[in-house]
matplotlib code that plots the C-alpha trace (Angstrom):
import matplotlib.pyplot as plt

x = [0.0, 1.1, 0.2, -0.7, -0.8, -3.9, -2.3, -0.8, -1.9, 1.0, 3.1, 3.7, 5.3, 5.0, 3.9, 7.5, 8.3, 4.8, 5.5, 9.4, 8.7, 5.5, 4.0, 4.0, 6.8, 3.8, 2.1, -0.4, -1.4, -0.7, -3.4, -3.1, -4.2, -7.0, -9.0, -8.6, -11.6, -12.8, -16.0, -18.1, -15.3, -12.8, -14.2, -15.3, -11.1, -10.8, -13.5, -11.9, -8.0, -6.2, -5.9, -2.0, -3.3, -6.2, -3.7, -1.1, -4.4, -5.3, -2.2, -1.1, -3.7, -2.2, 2.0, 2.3, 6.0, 7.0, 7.3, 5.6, 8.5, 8.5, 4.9, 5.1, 8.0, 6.5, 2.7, 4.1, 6.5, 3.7, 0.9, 3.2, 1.8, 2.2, 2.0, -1.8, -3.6, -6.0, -5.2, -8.0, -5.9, -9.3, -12.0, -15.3, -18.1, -21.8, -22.8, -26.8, -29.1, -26.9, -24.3, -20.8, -17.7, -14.5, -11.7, -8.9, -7.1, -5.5, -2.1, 1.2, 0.0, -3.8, -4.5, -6.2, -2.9, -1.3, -2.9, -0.9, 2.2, 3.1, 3.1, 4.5, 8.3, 8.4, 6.6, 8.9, 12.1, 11.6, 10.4, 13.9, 15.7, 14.2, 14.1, 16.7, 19.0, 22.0, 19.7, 18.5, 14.6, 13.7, 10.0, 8.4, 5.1, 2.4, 0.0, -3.7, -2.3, -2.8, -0.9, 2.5, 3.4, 2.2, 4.6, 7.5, 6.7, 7.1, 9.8, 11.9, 15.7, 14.9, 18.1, 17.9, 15.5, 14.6, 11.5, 10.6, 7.5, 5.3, 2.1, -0.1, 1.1, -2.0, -3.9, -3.2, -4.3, -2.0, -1.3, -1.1, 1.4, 3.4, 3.3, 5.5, 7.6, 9.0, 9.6, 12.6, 14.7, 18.2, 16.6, 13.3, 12.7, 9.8, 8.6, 5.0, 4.2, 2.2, -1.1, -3.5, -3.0, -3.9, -1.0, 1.7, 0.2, 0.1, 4.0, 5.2, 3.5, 5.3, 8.4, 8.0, 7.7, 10.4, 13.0, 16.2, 15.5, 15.1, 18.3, 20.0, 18.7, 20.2, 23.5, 23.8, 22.6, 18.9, 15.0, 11.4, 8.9, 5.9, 4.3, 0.6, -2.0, -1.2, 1.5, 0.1, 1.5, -0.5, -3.8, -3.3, -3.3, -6.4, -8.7, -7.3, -9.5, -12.5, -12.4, -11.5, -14.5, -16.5, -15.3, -15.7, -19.3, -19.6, -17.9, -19.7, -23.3, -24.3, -24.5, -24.5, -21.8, -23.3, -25.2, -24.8, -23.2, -23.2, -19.8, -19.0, -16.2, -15.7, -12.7, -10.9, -8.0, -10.8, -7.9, -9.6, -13.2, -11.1, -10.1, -13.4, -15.0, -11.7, -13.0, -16.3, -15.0, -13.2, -16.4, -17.4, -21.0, -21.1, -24.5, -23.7, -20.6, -21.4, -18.8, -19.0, -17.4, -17.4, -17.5, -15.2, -18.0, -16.1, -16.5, -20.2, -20.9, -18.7, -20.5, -23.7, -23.6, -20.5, -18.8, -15.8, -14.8, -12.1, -12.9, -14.8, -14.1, -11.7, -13.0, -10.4, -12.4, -12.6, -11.9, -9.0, -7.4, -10.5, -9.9, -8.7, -10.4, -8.2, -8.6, -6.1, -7.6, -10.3, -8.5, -7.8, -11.6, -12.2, -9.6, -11.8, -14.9, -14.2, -13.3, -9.6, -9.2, -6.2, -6.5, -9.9, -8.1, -5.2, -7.6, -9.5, -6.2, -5.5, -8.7, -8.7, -4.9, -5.4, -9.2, -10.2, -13.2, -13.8, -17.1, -17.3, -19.0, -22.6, -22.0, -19.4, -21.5, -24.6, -21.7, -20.5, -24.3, -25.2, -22.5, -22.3, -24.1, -22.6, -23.5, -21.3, -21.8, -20.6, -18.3, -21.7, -23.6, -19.9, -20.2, -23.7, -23.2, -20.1, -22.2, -24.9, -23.2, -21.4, -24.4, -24.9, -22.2, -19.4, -17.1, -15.8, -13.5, -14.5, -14.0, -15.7, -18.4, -19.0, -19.1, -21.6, -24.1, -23.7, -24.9, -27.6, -29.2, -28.2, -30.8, -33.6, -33.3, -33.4, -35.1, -32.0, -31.4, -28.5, -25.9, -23.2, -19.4, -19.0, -14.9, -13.7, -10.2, -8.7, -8.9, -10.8, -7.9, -6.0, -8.8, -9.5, -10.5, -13.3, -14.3, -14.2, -16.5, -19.0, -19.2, -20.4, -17.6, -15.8, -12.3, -10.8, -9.2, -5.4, -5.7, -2.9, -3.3, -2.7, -4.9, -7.1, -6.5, -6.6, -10.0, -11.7, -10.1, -12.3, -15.3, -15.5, -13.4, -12.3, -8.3, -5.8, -3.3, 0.0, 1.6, -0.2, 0.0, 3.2, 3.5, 4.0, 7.7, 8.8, 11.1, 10.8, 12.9, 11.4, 10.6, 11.1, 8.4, 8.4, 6.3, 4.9, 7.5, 10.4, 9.7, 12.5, 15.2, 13.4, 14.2, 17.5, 18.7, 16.6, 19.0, 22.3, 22.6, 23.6]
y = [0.0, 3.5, 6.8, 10.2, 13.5, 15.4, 18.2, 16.7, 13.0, 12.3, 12.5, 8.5, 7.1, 4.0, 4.0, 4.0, 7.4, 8.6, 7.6, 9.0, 12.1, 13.3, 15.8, 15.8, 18.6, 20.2, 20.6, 18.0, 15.1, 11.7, 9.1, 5.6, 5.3, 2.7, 2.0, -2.3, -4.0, -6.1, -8.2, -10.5, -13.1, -10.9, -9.2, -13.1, -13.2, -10.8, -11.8, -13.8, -12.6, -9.9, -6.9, -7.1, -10.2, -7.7, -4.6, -7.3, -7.9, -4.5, -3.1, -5.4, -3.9, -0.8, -0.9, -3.6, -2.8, -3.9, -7.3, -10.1, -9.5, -6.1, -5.4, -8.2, -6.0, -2.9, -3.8, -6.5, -4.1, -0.7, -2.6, -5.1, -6.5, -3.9, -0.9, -0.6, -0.7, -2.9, -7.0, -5.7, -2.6, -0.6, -1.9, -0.7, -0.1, -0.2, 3.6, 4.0, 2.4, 2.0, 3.5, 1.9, 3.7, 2.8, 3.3, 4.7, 6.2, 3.5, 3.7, 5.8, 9.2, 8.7, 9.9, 8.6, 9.7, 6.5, 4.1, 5.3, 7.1, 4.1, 2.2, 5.6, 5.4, 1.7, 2.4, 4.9, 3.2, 0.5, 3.1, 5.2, 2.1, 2.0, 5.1, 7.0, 5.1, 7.7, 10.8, 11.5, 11.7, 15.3, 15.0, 18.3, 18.4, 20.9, 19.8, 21.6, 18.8, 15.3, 14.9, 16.4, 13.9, 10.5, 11.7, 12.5, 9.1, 7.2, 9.2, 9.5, 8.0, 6.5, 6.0, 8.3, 10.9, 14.1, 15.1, 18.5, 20.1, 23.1, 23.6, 27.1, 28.3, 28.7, 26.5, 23.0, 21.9, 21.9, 18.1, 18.3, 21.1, 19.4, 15.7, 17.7, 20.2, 17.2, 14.8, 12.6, 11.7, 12.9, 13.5, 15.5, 19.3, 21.2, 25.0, 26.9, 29.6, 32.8, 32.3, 29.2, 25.7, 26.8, 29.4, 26.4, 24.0, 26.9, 27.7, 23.9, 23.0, 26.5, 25.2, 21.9, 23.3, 26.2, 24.9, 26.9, 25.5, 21.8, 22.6, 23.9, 20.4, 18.7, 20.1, 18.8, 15.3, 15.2, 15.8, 16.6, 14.3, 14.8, 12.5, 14.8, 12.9, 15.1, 11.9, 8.8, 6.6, 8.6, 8.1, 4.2, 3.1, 4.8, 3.0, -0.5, 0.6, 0.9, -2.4, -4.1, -2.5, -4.0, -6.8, -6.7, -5.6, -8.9, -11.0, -9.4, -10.4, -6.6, -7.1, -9.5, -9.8, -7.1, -4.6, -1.1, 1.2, 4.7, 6.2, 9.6, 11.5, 14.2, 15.9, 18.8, 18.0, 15.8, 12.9, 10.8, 10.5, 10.5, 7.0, 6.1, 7.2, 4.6, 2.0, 2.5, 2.6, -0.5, -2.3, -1.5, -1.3, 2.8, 4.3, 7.5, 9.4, 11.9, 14.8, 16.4, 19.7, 22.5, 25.6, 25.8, 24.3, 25.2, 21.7, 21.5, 24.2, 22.9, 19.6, 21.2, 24.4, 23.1, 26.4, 26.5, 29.5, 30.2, 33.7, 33.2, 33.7, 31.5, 29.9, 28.4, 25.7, 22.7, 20.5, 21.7, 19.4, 20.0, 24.1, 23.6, 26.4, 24.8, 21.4, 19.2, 16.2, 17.4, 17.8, 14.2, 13.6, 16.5, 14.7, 11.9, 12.9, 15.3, 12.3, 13.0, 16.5, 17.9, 20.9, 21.7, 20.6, 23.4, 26.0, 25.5, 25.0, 28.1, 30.1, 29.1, 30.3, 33.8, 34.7, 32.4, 30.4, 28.2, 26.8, 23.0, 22.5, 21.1, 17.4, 17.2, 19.3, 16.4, 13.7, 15.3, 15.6, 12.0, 10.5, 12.8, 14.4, 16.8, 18.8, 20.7, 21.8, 24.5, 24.2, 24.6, 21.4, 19.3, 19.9, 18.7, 15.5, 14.7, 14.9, 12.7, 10.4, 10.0, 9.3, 6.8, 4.7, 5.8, 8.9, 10.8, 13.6, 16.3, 15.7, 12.4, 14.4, 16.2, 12.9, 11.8, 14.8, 15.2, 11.6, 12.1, 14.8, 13.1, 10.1, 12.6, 14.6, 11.9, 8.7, 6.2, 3.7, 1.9, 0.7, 3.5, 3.8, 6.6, 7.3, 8.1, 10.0, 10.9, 9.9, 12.2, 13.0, 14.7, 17.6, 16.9, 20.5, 20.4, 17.0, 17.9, 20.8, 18.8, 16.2, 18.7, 19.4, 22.9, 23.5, 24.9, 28.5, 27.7, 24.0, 23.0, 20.3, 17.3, 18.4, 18.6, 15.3, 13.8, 15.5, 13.8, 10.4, 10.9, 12.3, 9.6, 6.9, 6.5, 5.7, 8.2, 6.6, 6.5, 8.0, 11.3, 11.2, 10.7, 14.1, 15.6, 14.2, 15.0, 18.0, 20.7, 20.7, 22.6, 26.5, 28.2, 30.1, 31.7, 33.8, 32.1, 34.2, 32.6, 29.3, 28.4, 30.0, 27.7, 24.9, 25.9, 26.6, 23.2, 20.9, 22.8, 24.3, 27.9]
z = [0.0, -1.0, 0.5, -0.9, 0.1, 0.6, -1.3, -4.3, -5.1, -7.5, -4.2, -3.7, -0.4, 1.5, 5.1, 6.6, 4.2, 5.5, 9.0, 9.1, 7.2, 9.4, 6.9, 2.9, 1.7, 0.1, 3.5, 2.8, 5.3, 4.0, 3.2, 1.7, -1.4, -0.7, 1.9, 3.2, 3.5, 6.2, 6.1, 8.9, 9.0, 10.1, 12.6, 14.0, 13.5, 16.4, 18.6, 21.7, 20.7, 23.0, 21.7, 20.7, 18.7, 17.0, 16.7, 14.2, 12.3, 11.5, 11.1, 9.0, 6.5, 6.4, 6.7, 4.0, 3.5, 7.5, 7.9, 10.1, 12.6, 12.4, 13.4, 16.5, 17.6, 17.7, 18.8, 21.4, 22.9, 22.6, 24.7, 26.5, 30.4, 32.4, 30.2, 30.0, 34.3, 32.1, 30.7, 28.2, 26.8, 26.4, 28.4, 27.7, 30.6, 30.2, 31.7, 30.3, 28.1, 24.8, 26.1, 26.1, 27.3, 25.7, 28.1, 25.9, 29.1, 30.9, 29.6, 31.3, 31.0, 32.1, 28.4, 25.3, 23.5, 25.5, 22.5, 19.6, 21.4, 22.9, 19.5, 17.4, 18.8, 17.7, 14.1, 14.1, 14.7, 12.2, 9.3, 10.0, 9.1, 6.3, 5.1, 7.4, 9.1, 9.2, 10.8, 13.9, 13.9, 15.7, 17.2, 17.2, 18.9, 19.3, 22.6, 24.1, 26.9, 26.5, 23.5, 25.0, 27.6, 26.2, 23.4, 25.3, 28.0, 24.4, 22.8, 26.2, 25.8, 22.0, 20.5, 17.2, 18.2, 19.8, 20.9, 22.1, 22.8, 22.7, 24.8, 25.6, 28.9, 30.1, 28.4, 30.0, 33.4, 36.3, 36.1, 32.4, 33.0, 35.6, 34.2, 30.7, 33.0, 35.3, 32.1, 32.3, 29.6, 27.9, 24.7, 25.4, 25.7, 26.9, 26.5, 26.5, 24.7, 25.1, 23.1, 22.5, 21.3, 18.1, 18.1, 18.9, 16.2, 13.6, 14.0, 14.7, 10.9, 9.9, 11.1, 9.6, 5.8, 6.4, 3.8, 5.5, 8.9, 7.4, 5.5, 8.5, 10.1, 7.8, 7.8, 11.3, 10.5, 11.4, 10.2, 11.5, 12.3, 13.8, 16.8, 16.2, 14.7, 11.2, 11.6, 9.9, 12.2, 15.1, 13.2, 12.1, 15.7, 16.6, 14.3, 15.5, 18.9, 17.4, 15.3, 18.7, 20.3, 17.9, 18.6, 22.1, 22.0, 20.0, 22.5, 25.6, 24.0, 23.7, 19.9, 17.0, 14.1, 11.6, 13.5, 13.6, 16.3, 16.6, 17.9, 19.7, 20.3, 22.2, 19.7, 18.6, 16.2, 14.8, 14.6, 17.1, 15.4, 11.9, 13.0, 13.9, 10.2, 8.8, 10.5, 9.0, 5.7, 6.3, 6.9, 10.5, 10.3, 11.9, 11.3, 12.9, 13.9, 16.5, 16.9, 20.7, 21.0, 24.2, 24.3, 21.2, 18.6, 15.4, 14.3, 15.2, 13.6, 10.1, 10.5, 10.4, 8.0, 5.6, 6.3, 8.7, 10.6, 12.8, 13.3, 16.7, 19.9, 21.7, 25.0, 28.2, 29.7, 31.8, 28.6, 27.8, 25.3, 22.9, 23.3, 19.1, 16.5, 13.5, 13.1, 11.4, 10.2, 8.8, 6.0, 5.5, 5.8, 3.1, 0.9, 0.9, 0.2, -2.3, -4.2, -3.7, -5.5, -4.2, -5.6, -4.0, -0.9, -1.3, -1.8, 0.6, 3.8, 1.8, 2.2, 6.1, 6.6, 4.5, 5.6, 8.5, 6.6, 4.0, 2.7, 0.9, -1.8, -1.9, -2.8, 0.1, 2.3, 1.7, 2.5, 6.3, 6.6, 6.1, 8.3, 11.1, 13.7, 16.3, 19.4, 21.7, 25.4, 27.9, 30.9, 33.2, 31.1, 31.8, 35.3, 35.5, 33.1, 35.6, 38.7, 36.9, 35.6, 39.2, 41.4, 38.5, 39.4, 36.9, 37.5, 34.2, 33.4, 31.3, 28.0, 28.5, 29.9, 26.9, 24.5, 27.5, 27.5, 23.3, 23.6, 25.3, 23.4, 20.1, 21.6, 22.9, 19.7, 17.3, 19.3, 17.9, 20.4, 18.4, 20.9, 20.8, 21.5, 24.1, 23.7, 27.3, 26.6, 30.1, 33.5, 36.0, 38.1, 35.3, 35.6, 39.7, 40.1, 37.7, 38.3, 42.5, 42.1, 39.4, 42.2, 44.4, 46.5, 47.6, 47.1, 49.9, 49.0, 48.4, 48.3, 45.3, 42.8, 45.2, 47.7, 45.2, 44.5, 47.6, 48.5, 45.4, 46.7, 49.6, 48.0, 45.6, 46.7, 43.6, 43.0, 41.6, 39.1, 40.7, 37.9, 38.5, 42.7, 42.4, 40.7, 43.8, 44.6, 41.0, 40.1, 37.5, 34.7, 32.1, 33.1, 29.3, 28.0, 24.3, 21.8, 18.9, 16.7, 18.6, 18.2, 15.7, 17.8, 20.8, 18.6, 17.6, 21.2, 22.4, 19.6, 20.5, 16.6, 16.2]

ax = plt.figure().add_subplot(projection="3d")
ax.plot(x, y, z, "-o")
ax.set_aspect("equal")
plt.show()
């Protein structure tokens, strides 16, 4: 299988070129070519295997040019015993009446992220070889807080990479902040910047298609990659977790071989439902993806009209790693359904970096609107979904909050009681403030973020991951704060080159 680029289909790479290189030259995503099936006999395949055993499957699909050997040793080392607080990987828990949370947050870092960063070093590794042997791999990263430290936990000591990233200074939440600032490792680097998330994603892509700092990369023996989801080896991973899903909603009796699911996800890069809508075109029978959005509802608002605008007012909220106006993948979905014009593609990224907005086309436009829905919800309407959804036995954090409440009004609003996917991305005590006062608890005035957590421990009796109480003991390494404008001499100072 070969891969495109969103913005120039006679671009033709295989997935370790795709995977090494990060982003096309031309600024375009990468996308395979074609699209693997899967029919009724292989999803039975999967049904009763562990999910390493399922992840080979799938994968196998996609990297055709990595052998047998290659992909045990990068799936069995990525979810290997131990790594996951969970023998099934991502475990999914009945919550309402076809409601099924998937559990995409048991990894290192608490953090959805955890399913493909932990697989990405590996996939990376092997492509280098391949591709790259005699360069060291520089990971540049752009986080609104999730993405940031399951990146560096994967990248951290790698032999033949870098990784260093850049996350809004005050746009993360404390244990987001302090889980990056107290990062081991000999080869990472960390640094926030003064503006949004959008801001730091913006001038990390910038960076990425600057020819004289790539040159000047080169001269001292190493390239950009990306470990963002614009990274086809990011985005592959995720869609294994929704085939397995399916596969466990088989095996637990909550459906039969062949009917249809809904899926929601609460998003704001869009990669994370972008893997879900693969898997449909693969042959998961999806009848509706459901987009859930806060306060920052560009994307409902796209899904809905066909127009996107970034020219809005940007919100801070309790759902921070959703707080996105500019959505990356979406252009990979756009690629698709325009029926692969590139050139309708490149206007339109062009239109949204010049003015701000962009409007698709009417045929695409009746596309978006026959596979999705979407809703969004406010910080107040998170807080009250969090408290519900506690007394009814299962506690949340807040972006699953907003998948859970955009759920439920997708079911009153439309009467569809198909079983759905509910994808959980966090754990609550990587937002404990939020999650404390939803719960209906007060925060005593000074209380820090482990106090914090210890009062929801005792509120809710629920257990805090040990990777984020132990927080507390860890030092700060990384204090280094930049303006968007400065972010190539960050990187310059960050590798040592002058």
């Amino acid at each position: 299988m070969l891969y495109t680029s969103t913005r120039d289909k006679s671009v033709r790479v295989s997935s370790s070129q795709a995977i090494a290189q990060g982003i096309s030259a031309d600024g375009g995503l990468f996308v395979p070519e074609s699209i693997p099936e899967i029919d009724k006999d292989f999803i039975n395949s999967l049904v009763g295997l562990d999910y390493i055993s399922r992840a080979k499957k799938v994968l196998s699909l996609y990297l055709t040019d990595f052998t047998e050997e290659e992909i045990d040793f990068c799936v069995s080392g990525a979810y290997a015993e131990g790594k996951f607080s969970s023998e099934k990987v991502s475990p999914i828990k009945k919550i309402a009446d076809g409601g099924n949370v998937l559990e995409l947050w048991r990894g290192p870092t608490c953090a959805f992220k955890d399913m493909a960063l932990q697989l990405l070093p590996y996939l990376l590794t092997v492509a280098a070889k391949k591709t790259v042997a005699d360069k060291t791999i520089v990971i540049l990263v752009a986080t609104s807080g999730d993405t940031g430290k399951a990146a560096l936990e994967g990248f951290k000591d790698v032999p033949g990479t870098k990784i260093m990233v850049f996350y809004p200074n005050d746009g993360v939440s404390p244990m987001q902040k302090l889980q990056m600032t107290t990062q081991e490792g000999s080869n990472v680097s960390v640094c926030a910047i003064n503006g949004n998330f959008d801001d730091a994603q913006s001038g990390v892509k910038a960076i990425f298609t600057d020819k004289e700092v790539s040159a000047k990369l080169a001269e001292n023996s190493m390239m950009f990659s990306s470990a963002n989801s614009i990274n086809w080896g990011r985005l592959v991973p995720q869609i294994v977790y929704y085939i397995s899903a399916y596969a466990d909603l088989i095996e637990n009796g909550t459906i039969e071989n062949g009917d249809e699911i809904n899926v929601v996800v609460p998003t704001g890069n869009f990669g994370n439902i972008l893997a879900a809508y693969y898997a449909k075109l693969m042959g998961i029978p999806v009848k509706k993806l459901i987009c859930a959005s806060n306060a920052n509802n560009v994307l409902t608002d796209f899904l809905t009209s066909g127009t996107y605008d970034k020219n809005r007012k940007f919100f801070a909220t309790t759902s921070p790693s959703m707080d996105i106006l500019i959505s990356s993948n979406l252009e990979r979905l756009l690629f698709h359904l325009s029926g692969e014009d590139d050139k309708k593609i490149s206007n339109w990224m062009k239109l949204l970096s010049t003015e701000g907005v962009y409007s698709v086309d009417s045929d695409v436009k009746e596309k978006i609107l026959s596979l999705f829905d979407a809703g969004c919800c406010n910080d107040a309407m998170t807080a009250e979904t969090i408290g519900k959804t506690y007394k009814e036995g299962y506690l949340c954090d807040t972006h699953t909050a907003v998948a859970i409440k955009v759920f439920e009004e997708y079911v009153a609003r439309t009467g569809d009681k198909t079983e759905t996917v509910i994808a959980s991305t966090a754990n609550p005590y990587k937002f404990s403030a939020a999650v404390l006062k939803a719960v209906g608890d007060e925060i005593p005035e000074g209380a820090d973020e482990f106090e914090q957590v210890e009062l929801l421990i005792r509120a809710t009796g629920v257990e805090c991951p040990a990777q984020l109480a132990n927080l507390s003991d860890k030092k700060v390494r990384f204090n280094d704060v930049c303006n968007k404008e400065d972010m190539i001499e960050m990187v310059y100072a960050m590798l040592g080159i002058k």
